[in-house]
VOSELUM-648368 format. One record per residue (C-alpha): x, y, z; residue number from 1; residue in one letter. Coordinates in pm, 1 decimal. Each point is the difference from the previous one (the first is absolute). Layout:
N
+----------+----------+----------+-----+-----+
:       px :       py :       pz :   n : res :
+----------+----------+----------+-----+-----+
:        X :        Y :        Z : NUM :   A :
...
+----------+----------+----------+-----+-----+
This chain:
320
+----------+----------+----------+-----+-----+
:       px :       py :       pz :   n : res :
+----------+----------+----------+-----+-----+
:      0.0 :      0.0 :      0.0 :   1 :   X :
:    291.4 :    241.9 :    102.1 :   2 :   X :
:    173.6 :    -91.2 :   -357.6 :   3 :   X :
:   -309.2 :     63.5 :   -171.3 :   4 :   X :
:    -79.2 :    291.9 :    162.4 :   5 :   X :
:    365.7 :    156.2 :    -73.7 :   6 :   X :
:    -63.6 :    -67.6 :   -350.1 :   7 :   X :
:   -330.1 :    177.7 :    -32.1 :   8 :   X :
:    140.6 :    287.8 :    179.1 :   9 :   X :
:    331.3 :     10.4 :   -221.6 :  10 :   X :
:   -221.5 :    -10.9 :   -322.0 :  11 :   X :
:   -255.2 :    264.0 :    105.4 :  12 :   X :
:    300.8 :    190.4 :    162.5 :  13 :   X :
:     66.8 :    136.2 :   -349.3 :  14 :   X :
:   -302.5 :    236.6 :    -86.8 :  15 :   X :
:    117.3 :    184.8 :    326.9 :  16 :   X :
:    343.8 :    -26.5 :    -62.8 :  17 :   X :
:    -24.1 :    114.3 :   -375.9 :  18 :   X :
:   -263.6 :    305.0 :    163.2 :  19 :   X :
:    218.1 :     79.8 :    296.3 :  20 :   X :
:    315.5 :     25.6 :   -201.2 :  21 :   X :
:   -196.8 :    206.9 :   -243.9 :  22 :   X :
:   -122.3 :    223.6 :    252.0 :  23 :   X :
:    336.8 :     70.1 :    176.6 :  24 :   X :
:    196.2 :    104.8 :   -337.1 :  25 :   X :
:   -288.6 :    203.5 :    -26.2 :  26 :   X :
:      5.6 :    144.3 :    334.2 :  27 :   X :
:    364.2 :    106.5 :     25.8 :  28 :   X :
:    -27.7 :    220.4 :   -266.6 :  29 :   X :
:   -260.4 :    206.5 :    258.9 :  30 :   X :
:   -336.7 :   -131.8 :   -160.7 :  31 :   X :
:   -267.6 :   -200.7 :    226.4 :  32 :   X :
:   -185.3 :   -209.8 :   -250.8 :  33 :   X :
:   -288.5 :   -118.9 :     82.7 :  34 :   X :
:    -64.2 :    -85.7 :   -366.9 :  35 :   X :
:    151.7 :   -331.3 :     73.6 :  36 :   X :
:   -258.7 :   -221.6 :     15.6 :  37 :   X :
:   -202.7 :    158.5 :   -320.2 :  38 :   X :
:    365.2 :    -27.3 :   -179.6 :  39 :   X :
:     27.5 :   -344.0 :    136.8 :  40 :   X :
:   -347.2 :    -61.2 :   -201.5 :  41 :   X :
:    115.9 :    142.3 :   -336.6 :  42 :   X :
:    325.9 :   -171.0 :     16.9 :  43 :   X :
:   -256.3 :   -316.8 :     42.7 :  44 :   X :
:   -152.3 :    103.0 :   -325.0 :  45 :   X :
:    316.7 :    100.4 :   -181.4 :  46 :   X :
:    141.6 :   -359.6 :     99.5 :  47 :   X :
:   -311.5 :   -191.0 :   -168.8 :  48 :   X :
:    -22.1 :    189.6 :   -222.9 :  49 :   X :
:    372.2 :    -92.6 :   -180.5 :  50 :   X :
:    -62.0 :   -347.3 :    102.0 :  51 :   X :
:   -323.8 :      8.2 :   -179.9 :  52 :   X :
:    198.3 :    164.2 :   -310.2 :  53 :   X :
:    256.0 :   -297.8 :     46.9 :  54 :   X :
:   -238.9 :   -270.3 :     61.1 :  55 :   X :
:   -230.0 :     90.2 :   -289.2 :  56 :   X :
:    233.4 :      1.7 :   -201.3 :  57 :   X :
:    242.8 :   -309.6 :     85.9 :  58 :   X :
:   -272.1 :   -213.1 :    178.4 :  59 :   X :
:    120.4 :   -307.5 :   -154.1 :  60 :   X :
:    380.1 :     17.9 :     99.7 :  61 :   X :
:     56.1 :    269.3 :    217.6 :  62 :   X :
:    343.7 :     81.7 :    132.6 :  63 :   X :
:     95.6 :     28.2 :    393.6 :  64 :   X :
:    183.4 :    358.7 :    -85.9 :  65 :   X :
:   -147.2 :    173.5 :   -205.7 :  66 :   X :
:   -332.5 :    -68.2 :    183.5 :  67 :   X :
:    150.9 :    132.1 :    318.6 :  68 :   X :
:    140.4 :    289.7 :   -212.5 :  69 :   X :
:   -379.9 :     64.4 :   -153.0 :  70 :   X :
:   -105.3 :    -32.5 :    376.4 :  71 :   X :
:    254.2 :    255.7 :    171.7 :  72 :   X :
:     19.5 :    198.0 :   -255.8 :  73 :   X :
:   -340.1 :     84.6 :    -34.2 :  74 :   X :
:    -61.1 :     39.1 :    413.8 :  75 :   X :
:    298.5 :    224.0 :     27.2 :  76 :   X :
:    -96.9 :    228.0 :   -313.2 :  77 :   X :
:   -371.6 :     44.9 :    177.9 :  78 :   X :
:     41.8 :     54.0 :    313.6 :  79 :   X :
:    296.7 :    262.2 :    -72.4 :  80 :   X :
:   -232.1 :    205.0 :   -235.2 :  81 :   X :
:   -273.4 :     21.1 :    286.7 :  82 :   X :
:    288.8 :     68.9 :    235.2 :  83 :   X :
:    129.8 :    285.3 :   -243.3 :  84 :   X :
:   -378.9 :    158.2 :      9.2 :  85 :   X :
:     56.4 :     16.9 :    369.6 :  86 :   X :
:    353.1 :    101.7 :    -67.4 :  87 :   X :
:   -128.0 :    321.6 :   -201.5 :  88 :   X :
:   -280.6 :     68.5 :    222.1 :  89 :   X :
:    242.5 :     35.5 :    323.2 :  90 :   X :
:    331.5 :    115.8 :   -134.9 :  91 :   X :
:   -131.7 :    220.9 :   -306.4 :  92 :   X :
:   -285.2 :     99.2 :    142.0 :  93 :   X :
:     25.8 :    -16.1 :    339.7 :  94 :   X :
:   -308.2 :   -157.2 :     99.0 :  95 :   X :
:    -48.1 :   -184.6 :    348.4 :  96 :   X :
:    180.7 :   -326.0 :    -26.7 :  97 :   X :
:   -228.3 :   -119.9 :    251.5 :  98 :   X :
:   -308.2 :     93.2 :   -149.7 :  99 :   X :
:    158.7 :    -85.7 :   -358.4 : 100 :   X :
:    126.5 :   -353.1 :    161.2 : 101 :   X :
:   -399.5 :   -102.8 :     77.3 : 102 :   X :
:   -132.9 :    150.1 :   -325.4 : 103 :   X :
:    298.2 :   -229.1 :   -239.4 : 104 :   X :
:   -137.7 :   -337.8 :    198.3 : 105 :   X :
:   -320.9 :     67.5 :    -45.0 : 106 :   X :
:     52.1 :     68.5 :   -385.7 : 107 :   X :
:    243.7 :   -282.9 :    -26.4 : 108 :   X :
:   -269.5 :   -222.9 :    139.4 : 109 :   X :
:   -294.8 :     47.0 :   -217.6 : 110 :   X :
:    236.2 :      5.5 :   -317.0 : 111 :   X :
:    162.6 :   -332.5 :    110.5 : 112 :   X :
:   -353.4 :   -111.3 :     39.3 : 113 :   X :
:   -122.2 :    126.0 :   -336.5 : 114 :   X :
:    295.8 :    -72.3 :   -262.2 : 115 :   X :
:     38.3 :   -358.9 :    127.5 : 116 :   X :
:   -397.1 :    -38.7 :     14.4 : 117 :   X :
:     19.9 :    154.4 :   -376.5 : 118 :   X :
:    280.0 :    -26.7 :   -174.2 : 119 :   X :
:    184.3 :   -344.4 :    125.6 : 120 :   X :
:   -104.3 :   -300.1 :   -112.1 : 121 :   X :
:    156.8 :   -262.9 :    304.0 : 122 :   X :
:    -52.8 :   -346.6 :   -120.7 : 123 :   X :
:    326.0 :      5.7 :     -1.8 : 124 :   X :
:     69.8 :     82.3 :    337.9 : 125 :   X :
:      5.7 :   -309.9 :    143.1 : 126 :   X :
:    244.3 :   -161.6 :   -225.9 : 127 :   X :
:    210.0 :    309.2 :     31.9 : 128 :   X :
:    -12.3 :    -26.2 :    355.8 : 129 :   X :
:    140.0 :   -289.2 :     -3.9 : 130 :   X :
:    333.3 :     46.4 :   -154.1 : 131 :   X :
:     34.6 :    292.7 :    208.7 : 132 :   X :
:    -48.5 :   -155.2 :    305.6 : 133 :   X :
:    288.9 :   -279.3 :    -95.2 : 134 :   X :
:    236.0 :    -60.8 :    270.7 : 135 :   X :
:    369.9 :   -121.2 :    -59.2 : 136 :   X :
:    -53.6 :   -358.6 :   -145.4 : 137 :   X :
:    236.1 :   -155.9 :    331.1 : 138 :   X :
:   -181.2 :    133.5 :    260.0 : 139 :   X :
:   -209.8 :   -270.3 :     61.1 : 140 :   X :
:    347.7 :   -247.4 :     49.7 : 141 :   X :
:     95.1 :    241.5 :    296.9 : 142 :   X :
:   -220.5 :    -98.4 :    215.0 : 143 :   X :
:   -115.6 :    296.8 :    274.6 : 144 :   X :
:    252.5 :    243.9 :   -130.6 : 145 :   X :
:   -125.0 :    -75.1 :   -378.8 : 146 :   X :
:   -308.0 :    117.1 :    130.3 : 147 :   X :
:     40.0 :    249.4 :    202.5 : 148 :   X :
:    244.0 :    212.2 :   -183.2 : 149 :   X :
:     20.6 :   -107.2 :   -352.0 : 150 :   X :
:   -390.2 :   -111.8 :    -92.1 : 151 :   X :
:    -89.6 :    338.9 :   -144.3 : 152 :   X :
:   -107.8 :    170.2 :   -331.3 : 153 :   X :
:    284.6 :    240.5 :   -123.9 : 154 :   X :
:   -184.2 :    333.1 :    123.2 : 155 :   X :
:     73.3 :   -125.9 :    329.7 : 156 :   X :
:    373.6 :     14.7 :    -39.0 : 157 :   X :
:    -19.1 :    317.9 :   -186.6 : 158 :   X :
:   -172.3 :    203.1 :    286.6 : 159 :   X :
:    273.5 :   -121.6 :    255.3 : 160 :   X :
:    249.9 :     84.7 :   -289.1 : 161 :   X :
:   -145.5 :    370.3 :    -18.5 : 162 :   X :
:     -2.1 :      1.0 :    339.7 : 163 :   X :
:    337.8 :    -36.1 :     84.0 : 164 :   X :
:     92.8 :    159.7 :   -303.7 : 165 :   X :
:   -195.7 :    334.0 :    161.0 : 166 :   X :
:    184.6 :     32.3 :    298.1 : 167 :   X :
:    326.8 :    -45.7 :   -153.1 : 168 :   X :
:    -84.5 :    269.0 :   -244.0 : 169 :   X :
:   -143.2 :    262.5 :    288.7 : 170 :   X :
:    300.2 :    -85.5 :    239.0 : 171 :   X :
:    261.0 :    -55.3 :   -213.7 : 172 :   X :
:    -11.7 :    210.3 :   -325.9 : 173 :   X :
:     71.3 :    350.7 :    -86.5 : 174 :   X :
:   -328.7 :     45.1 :   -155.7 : 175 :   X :
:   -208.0 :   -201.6 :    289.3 : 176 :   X :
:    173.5 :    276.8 :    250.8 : 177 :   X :
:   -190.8 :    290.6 :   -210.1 : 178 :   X :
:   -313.8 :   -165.3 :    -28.6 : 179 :   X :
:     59.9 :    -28.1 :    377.1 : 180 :   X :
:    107.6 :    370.1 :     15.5 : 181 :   X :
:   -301.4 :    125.9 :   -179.8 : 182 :   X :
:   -272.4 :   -185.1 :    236.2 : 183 :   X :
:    181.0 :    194.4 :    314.5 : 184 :   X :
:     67.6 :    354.0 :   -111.5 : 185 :   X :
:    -55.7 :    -18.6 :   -418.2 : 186 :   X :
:     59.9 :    401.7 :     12.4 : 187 :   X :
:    375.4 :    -43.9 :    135.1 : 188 :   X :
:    -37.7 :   -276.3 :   -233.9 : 189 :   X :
:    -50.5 :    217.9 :   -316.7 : 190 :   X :
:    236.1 :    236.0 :    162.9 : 191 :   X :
:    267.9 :   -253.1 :    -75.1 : 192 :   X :
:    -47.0 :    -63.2 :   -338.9 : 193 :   X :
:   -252.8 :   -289.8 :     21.1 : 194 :   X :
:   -277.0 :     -7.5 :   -254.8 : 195 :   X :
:   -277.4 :    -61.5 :    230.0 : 196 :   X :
:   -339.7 :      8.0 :   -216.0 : 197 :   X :
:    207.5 :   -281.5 :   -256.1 : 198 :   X :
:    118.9 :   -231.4 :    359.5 : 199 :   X :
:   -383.3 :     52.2 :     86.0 : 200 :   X :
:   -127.7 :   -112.9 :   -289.8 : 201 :   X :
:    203.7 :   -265.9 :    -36.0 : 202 :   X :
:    -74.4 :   -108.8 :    352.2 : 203 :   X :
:   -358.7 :     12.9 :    -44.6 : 204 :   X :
:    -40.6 :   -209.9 :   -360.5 : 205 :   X :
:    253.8 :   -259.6 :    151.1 : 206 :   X :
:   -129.3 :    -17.5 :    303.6 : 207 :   X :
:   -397.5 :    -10.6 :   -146.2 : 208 :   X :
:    193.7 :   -296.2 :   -233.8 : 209 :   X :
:    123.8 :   -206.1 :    241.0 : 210 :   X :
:   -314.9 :     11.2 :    181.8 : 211 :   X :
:   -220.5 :    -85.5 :   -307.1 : 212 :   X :
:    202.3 :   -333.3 :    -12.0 : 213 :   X :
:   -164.6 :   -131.7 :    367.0 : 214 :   X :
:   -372.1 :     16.7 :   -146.1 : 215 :   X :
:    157.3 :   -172.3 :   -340.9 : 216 :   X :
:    150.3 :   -266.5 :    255.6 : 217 :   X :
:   -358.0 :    -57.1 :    160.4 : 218 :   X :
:   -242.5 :    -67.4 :   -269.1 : 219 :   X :
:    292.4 :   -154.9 :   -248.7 : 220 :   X :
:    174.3 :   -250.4 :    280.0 : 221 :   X :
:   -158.2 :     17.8 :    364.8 : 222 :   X :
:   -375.6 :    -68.6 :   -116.9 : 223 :   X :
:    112.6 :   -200.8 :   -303.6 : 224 :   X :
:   -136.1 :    257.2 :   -285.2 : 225 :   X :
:   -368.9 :     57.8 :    119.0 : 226 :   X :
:   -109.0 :    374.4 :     -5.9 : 227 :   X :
:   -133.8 :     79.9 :    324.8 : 228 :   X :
:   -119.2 :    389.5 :    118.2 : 229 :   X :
:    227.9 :    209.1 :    -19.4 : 230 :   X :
:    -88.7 :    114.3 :    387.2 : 231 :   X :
:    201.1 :   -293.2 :     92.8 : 232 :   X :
:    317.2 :    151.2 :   -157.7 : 233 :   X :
:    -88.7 :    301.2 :    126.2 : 234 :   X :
:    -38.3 :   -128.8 :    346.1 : 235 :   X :
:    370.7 :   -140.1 :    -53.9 : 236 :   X :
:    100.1 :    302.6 :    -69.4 : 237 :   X :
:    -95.3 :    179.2 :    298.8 : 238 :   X :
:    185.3 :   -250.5 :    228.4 : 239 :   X :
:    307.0 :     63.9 :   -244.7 : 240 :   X :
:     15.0 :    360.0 :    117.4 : 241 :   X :
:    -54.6 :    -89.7 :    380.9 : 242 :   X :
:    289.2 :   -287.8 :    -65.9 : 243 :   X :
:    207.1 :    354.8 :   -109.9 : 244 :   X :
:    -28.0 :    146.5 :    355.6 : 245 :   X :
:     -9.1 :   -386.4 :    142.6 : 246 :   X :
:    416.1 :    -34.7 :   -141.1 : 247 :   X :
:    100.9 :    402.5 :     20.0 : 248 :   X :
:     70.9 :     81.0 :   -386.2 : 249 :   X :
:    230.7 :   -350.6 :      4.3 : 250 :   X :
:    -28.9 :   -131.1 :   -345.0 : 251 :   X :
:    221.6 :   -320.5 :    127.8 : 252 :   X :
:   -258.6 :    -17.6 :    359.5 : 253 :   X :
:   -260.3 :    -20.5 :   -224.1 : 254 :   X :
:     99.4 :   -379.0 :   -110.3 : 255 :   X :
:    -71.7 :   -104.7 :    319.1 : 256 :   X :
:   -309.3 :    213.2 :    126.0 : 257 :   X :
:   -179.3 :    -46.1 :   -326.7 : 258 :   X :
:      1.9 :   -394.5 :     85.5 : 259 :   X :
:   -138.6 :     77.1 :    374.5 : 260 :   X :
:   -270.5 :    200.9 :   -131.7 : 261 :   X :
:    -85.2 :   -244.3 :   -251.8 : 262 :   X :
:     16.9 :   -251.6 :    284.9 : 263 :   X :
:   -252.4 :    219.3 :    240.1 : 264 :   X :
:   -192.4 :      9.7 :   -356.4 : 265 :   X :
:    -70.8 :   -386.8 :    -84.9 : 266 :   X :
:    -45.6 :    -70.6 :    415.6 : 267 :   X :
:   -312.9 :    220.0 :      5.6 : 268 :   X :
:   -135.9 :   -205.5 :   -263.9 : 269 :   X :
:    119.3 :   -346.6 :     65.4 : 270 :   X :
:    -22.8 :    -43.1 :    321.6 : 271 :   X :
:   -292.1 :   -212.1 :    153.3 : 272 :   X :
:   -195.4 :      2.5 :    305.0 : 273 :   X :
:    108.7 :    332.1 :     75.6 : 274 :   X :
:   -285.7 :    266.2 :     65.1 : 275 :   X :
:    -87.8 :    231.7 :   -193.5 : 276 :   X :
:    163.6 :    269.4 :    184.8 : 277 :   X :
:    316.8 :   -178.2 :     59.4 : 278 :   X :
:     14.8 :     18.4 :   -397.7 : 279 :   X :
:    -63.1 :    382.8 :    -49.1 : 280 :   X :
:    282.9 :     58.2 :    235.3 : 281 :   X :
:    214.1 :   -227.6 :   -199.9 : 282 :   X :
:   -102.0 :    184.4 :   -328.5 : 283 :   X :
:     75.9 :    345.3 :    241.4 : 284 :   X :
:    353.7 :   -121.1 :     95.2 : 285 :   X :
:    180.7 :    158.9 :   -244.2 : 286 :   X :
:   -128.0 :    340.5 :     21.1 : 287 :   X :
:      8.9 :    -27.2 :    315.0 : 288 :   X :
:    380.6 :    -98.9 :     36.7 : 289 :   X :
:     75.8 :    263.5 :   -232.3 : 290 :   X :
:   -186.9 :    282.9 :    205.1 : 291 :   X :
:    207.2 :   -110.3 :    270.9 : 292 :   X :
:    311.8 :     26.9 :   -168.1 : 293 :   X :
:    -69.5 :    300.7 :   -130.8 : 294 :   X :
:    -60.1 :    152.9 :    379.8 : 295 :   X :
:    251.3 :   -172.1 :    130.9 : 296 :   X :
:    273.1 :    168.3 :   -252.9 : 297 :   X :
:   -129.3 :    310.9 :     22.4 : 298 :   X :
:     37.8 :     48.0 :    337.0 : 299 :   X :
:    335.4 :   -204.9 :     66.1 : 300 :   X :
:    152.2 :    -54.2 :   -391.6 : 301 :   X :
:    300.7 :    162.8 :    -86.1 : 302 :   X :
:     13.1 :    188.7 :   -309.0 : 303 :   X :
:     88.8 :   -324.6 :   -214.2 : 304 :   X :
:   -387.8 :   -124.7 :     72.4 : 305 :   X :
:   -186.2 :    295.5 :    -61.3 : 306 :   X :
:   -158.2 :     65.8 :   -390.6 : 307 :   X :
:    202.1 :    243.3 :   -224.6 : 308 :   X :
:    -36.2 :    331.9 :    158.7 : 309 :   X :
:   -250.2 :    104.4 :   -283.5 : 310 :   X :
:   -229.1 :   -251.6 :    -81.3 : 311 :   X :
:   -306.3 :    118.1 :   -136.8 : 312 :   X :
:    132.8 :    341.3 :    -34.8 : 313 :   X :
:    -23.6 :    175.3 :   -379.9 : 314 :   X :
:    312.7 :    175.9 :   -105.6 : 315 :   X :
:    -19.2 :    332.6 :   -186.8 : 316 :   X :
:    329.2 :    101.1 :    -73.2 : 317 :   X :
:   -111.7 :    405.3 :     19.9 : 318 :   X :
:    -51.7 :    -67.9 :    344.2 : 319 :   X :
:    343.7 :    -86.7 :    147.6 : 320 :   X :
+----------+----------+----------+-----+-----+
């Protein structure tokens, strides 16, 4: 039960772990997007919608690759664009990223709901699916560790890979250190020579990307290529930008938190002869660990736990 359970939590880990990586990129450039989960939605349509190009197309003999390249592709490329309509919105215009945020999921939503209702045909979802899904052909010789670590579609290993790849690139790299610079103080930022409206930008589309990939994860490998409402994405989304706060802006935490809140996730619904209270709190727990973390490093963090200085503040250069 404990193996099984580890496994659920690893695979579903990676629509939070794909948002909450998203989300932080996004963040340390100084923008609170709460667009996630509606960008999370359109990166589910942009996904089917290139495997649906792929599969119509190749049905008969499709290839691993280039189906995953139709798939990502496609997820990246729509959730990026929504992301850059927020992007405009907050750092052209210099609209409410708050009030923006709620307005891009509830767009991304409905259109999610309507172009896949409308304009994909997904008979070919579930063979898709499967080839997706595929896990390394000697897993199943290893015994527990086969399945625990090495029993997983490829999207799996590419979220820990952008993971880890994030942090590096924030911590460790010249241009990580201005994105960094420009979510704390982007006017001493621009005062140094940093192009802060193109690092924003940036930020924002590959952030809004990365995150589109989680909802192309769920419907194309966790539920085995069934369309469900796109609420449910959305509802994954919002515990990707709690599981933010939950590992403090830690790209590399994030491995590890996304598979506990996936973990709180499948308890509240598999879980028997529990009441029906006990299983609210259960589906509570992770907002509810994050609210405490969030007090408890506000009042006793250091510096190194707190959000960049200017999150959710707009920048007008005129102003500094």
């Amino acid at each position: 039960m404990i193996t099984s359970l580890i496994i659920a939590a690893i695979s579903l880990s990676t629509v939070f772990l794909f948002g909450c990586v998203g989300e932080i990129i996004t963040e340390k450039a100084g923008h609170l997007n709460l667009g996630i989960p509606g960008i999370m939605c359109s990166g589910t349509a942009g996904g089917c919608f290139g495997v649906y190009l792929y599969m119509n197309a190749f049905h008969d003999n499709p290839i691993w690759l280039f189906l995953v390249l139709f798939g990502v592709v496609g997820a990246f490329c729509f959730a990026a664009i929504v992301a850059l309509i927020y992007g405009f919105l907050t750092i052209s215009l210099r609209c409410n990223q708050n009030i923006t945020g709620l307005a891009v999921t509830t767009f991304g939503t409905g259109f999610t709901q309507f172009f896949i209702d409308n304009f994909i045909d997904r008979q070919y979802f579930g063979q898709a699916s499967k080839i997706l899904s595929k896990s390394l052909p000697f897993a199943s010789d290893l015994g527990w560790f086969g399945q625990v670590f090495l029993s997983y579609g490829f999207l799996v290993y590419l979220a820990v890979a952008i993971a880890i790849v994030t942090a590096i690139f924030l911590k460790r790299t010249k241009t990580g250190l201005h994105l960094r610079a420009i979510g704390e103080n982007p006017a001493t930022a621009d005062a140094a020579g940093i192009n802060v409206t193109a690092y924003k930008y940036v930020a924002v589309m590959v952030g809004g990307g990365i995150a589109g990939l989680g909802g192309f994860f769920y419907i194309m490998d966790y539920i085995g290529g069934s369309w469900e409402n796109a609420s449910t994405i959305e509802a994954l989304g919002w515990l990707s930008v709690a599981l933010v706060i939950f590992t403090l802006w830690r790209p590399n935490l994030s491995i590890l938190g996304s598979i506990l809140f996936a973990a709180f996730y499948i308890l509240a619904f598999k879980l028997t002869g529990i009441s029906f209270t006990d299983t609210a709190i259960l589906k509570l727990l992770p907002y509810l660990v994050t609210i405490i973390v969030l007090i408890f490093t506000s009042i006793f963090g250091s510096k190194n736990v707190q959000p960049p200085a200017s999150l959710g503040l707009n920048y007008f250069r005129e102003d500094r």
